[in-house]
C-alpha positions as CSV (number, residue, x, y, z in Angstrom):
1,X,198.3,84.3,34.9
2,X,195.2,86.3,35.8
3,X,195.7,89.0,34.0
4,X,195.4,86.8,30.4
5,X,192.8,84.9,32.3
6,X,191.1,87.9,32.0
7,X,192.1,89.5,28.8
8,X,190.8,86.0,27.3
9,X,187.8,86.0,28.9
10,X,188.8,83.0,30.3
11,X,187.4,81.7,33.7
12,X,190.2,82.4,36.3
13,X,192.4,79.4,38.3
14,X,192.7,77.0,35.0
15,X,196.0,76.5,33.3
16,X,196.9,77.7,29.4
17,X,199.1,75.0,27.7
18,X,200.9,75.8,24.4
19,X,200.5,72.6,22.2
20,X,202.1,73.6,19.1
21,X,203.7,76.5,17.5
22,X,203.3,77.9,13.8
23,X,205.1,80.6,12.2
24,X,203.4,81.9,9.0
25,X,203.7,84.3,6.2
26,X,207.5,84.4,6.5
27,X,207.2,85.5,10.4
28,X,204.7,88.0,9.8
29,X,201.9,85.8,11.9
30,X,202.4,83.7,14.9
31,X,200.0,80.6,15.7
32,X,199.8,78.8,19.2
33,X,197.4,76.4,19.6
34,X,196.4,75.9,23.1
35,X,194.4,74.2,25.4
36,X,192.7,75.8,28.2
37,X,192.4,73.2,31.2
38,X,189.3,74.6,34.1
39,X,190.2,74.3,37.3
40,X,187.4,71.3,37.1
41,X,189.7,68.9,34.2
42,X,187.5,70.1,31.3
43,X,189.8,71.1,28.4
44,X,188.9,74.2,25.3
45,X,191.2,74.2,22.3
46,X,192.0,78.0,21.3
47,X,194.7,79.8,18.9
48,X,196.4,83.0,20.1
49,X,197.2,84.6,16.6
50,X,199.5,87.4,16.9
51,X,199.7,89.1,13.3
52,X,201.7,91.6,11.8
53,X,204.8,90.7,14.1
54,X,207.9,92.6,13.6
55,X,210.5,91.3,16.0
56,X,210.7,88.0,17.7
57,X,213.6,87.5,20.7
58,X,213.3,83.6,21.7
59,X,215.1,82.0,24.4
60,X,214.6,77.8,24.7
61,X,215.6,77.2,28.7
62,X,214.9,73.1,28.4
63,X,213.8,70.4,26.6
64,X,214.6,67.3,28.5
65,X,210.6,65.8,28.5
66,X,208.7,64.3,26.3
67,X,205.5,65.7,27.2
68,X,203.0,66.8,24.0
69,X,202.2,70.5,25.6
70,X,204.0,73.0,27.6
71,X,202.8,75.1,30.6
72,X,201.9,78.8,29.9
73,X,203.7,80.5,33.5
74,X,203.6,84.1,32.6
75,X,202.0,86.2,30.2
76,X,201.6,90.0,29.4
77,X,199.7,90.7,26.2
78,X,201.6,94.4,25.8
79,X,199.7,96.2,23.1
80,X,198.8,95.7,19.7
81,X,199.8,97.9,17.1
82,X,203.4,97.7,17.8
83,X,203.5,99.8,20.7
84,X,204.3,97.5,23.4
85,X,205.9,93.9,23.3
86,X,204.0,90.4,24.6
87,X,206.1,88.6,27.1
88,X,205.3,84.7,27.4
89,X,207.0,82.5,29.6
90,X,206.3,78.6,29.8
91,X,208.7,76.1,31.6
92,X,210.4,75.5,28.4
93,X,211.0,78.8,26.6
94,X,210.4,82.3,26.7
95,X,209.2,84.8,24.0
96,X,209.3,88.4,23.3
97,X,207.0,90.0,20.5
98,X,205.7,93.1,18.6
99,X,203.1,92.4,16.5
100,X,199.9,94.4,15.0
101,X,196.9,93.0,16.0
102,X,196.0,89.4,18.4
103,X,193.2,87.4,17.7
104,X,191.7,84.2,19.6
105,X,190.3,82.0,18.2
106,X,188.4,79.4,20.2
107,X,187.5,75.5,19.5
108,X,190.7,75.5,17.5
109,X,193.5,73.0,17.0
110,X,193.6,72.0,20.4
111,X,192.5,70.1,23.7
């Protein structure tokens, strides 16, 4: 988790949850709101807003919780402009994606 810690500017040793996800413009732009929980309890909403996406591979691996938000365990941000595929992993599903360009957007639907 450091290394999107770090991509997001994000203070290292807090935990990314994945609240909700949207997909828009017919699959060409992916939403998930998040909420970045510091190591200290304080919570910031932000949206990871991967655009121009071009393949998706999804695999669900459980859904036997009722809990509102799921845990972000791995991430690799690849590279934009289709040349490498983002890898998330969170205890309930993983993701594979090309897309064009990510944006974050902080104080967003979220914590």
């Amino acid at each position: 988790m450091d290394t999107i810690d770090q991509a997001l500017g994000l203070e290292p040793g807090g935990q990314l949850y994945v609240q909700a996800l949207q997909l828009l413009d017919w699959g060409r732009t992916l939403r998930l709101t998040c909420s970045y929980r510091f190591p200290d309890g304080e919570a910031h909403a932000l949206n990871l807003v991967f655009q121009d996406c071009r393949e998706f591979k999804w695999r669900v691996y459980a859904f036997d919780d009722d809990r509102p938000d799921v845990a972000l365990v791995d991430a690799r941000l690849g590279r934009g402009g289709h040349r490498s595929p983002a890898h998330l992993l969170t205890d309930r599903f993983g993701l594979t994606l090309i897309y064009g360009e990510l944006q974050v957007e902080r104080g967003g639907n979220g914590a």
